[in-house]
C-alpha positions, 0 to 999 in steps of 0.5 A: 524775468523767469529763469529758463532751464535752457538760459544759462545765467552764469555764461549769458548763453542761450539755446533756442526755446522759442519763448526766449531767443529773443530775450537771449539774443538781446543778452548775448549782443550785450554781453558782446557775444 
């Protein structure tokens, strides 16, 4: 997994790039939100 500027791993957040919302989707519905 790369690790995006606007993918914060520390909150399992996710700002819409595109390439990654999907995959930060994923994360914030595992993480529960």
């Amino acid at each position: 997994m790369v690790k995006s500027e606007r993918y914060t791993v520390q909150t399992h957040e996710c700002i819409r790039c595109g390439k990654c919302e999907a995959a930060c989707t994923a994360k914030a519905i595992q993480k529960g939100g």
